[in-house]
N, C-alpha and C positions, 0 to 999 in steps of 0.2 A: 745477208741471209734472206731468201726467200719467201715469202709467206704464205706463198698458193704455191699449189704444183700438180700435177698430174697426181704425183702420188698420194698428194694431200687429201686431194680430194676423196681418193677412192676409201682412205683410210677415216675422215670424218666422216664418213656414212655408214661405214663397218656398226655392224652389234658392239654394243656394248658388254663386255664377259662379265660375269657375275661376282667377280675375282679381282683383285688388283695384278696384273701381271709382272711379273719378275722384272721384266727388263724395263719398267716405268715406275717401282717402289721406290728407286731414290726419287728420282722426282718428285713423285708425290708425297716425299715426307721433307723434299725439300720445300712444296708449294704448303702445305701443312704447316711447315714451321715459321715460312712468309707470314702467311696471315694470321697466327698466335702471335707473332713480336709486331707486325705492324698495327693492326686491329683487336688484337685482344682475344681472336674468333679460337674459340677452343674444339675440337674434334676429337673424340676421347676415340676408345679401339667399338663402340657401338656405332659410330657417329661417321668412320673412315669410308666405307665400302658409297655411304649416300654423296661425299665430297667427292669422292672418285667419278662418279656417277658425273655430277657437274662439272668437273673439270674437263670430263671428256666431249661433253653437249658442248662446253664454252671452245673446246679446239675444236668441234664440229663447224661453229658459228664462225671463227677465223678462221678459217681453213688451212688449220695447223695440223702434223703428222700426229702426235699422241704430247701426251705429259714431258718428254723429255724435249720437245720442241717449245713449249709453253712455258719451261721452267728455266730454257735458255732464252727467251726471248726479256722475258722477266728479268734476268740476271743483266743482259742487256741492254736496258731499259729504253727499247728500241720502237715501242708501239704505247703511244702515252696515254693512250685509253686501258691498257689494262690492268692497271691497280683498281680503275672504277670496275671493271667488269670483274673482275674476281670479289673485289666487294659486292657486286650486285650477285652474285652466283652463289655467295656462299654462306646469304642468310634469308631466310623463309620468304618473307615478307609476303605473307600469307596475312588477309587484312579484309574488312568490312565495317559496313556502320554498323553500330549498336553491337558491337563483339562482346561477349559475358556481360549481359545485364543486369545479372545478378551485381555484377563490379558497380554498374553505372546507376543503379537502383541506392545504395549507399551515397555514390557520390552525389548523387539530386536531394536526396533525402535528410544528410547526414552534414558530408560537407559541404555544401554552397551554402544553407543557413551559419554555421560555423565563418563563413571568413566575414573578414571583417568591413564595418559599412562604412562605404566611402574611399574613396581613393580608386588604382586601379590592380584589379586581379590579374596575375602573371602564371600561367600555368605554361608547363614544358611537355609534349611531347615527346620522350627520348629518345622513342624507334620507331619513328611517325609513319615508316613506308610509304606507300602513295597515299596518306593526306586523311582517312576514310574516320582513325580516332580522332585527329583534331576538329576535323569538322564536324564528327558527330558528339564531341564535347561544345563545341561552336551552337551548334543547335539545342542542348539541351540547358546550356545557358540562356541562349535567344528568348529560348522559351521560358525559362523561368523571368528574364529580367525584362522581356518586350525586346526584341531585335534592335531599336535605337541606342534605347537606355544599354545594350550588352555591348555593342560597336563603341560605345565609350568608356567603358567600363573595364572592359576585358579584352586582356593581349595572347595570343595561345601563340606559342614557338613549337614550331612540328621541327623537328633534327633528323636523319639519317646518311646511314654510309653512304647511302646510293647515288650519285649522280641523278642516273634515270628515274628513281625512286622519287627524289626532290621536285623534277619536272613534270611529269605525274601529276603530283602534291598539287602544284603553281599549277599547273592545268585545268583539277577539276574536274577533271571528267570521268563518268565512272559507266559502268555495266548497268544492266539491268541485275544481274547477281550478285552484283557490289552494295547493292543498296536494298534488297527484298527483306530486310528488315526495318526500311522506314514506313511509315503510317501511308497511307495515303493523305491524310490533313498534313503530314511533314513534310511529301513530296512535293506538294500544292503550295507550301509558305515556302520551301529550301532550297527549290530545283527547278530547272524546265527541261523540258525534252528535245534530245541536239539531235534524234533521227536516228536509226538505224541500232533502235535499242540502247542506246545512250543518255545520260543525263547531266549537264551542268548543274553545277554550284552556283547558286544567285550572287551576285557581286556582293548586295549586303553580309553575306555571311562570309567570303574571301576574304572580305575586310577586316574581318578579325584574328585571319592567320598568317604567319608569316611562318613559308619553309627555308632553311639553311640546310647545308650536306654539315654535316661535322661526325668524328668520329669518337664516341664516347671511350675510347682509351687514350684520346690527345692531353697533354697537360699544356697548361693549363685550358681548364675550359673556360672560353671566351665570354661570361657573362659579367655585367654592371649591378644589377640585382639579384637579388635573393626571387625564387618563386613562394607562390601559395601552394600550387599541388604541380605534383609531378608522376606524368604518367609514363613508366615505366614496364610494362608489360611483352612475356614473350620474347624477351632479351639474356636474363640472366641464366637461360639454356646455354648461350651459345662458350658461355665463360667456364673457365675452371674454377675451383671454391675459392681461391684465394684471390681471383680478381674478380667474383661475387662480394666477397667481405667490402675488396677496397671500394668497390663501385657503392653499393650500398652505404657507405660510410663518406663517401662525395657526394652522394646525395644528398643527407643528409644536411651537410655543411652548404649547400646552396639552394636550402627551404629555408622558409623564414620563422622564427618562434611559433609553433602552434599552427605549422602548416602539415600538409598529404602527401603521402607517397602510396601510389597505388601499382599493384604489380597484377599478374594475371593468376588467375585464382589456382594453377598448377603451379603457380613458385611460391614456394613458403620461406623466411626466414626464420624457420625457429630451429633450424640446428646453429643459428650465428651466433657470437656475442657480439650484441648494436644496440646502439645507443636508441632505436626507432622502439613504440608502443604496437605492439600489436594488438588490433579494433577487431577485426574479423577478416573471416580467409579475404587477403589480396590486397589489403587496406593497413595501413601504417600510419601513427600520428606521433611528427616532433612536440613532445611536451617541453 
């Protein structure tokens, strides 16, 4: 099969219709039900029309004829990049430092006194995108413990689907809009300037994170320790309620007695039954 074509081409740059069209709905609910059984990625009938959307930008970018070309190629498993790019396409990964403060105002406040002194802190990133919450948990540790004493102290594990997401991560390097919520005294201890409106991540603070791709609907998931806090946020959108419960309740089961679970302060857990305390919007404690 082909990949480029005359035709292709002229058809990835067509409008996109407002509409899913007839002759590409199986596909698309066959590409739909790919990523619910592989990944877990749920698209309810509000959620369809913005996947379509992306699926058709991602056969624009391979210069594939429409969905029912993407859904064969897939079936095929003929192009081994695109399980990652349909995972990359078809979760927000919409991301900054210092995202809801109000979250991160608790977390400095609340929990970092709460864990316990000595040893070393183990926090999880679960849908770390390119890098932006772990490292700006990275810093607000820093800050609290002296950047030495936190580089010994504290392990942050950034997780996601993405391939290119993960790279990113390990890269470090961000926007000038990626980061217009750090201090200027933050910029100055956390960053330097790579040119062209860019900024690096200091080494010392890289030091403290490490990114993996992993897919939080894989069993088992690959960890040796239990964490302190687990930052989950802007994920439990993408799931249906009954694999919010189960995720939620794996959580749980790999924090440690009298650790955090924090989500983003539009997901609430109080229509569940779980076993988690709820502290305040966004904020969760294993008693």
């Amino acid at each position: 099969m082909t990949m480029t074509t005359e035709r292709n081409r002229g058809a990835a740059f067509s409008p996109i219709p407002a509409a899913i069209p007839a002759a590409e709905a199986q596909a698309f609910e066959s590409l739909r039900d790919w990523l619910d059984v592989h990944f877990g990625l749920h698209f309810s009938t509000g959620k369809r029309l913005s996947l379509y959307r992306r699926l058709c930008h991602l056969c624009g970018k391979l210069g594939l004829a429409d969905l029912n070309d993407l859904a064969q190629h897939l079936e095929a498993n003929d192009l081994p990049r695109l399980p990652a790019e349909l995972a990359r396409i078809s979760s927000t990964n919409h991301s900054f430092f210092f995202r809801e403060p109000e979250v991160l105002r608790v977390f400095e406040a609340r929990i970092i006194p709460s864990l316990p002194e000595g040893g070393q802190w183990r926090v999880w990133s679960a849908a770390a995108s390119s890098g932006e919450e772990a490292y700006t948990t990275a810093i607000i540790l820093g800050e609290r413990l002296g950047l030495p004493a936190a580089q010994q102290q504290v392990a942050i594990l950034g997780t996601d689907i993405s391939y290119l997401m993960i790279e990113r991560a390990e890269r470090g390097l961000y926007s000038e809009q990626k980061i217009e919520q750090v201090t200027d005294a933050l910029r100055r201890r956390y960053f330097q300037p790579a040119g062209a409106g860019q900024w690096q991540v200091q080494p010392g603070l890289k030091q403290m994170c490490t990114f993996r791709r992993m897919n939080l609907n894989s069993r088992p998931w690959p960890f040796q320790q239990q964490f302190h806090v687990v930052f989950c946020r802007n994920v439990l959108y993408y799931f249906d309620q009954p694999t919010q419960m189960e995720l939620v309740e794996r959580l749980y089961d790999v924090i440690v007695p009298g650790g955090w679970l924090i989500t983003s302060v539009t997901e609430s857990l109080h229509w569940m039954t779980t076993r988690w305390r709820a502290v305040t919007t966004g904020v969760y404690h294993k008693g």
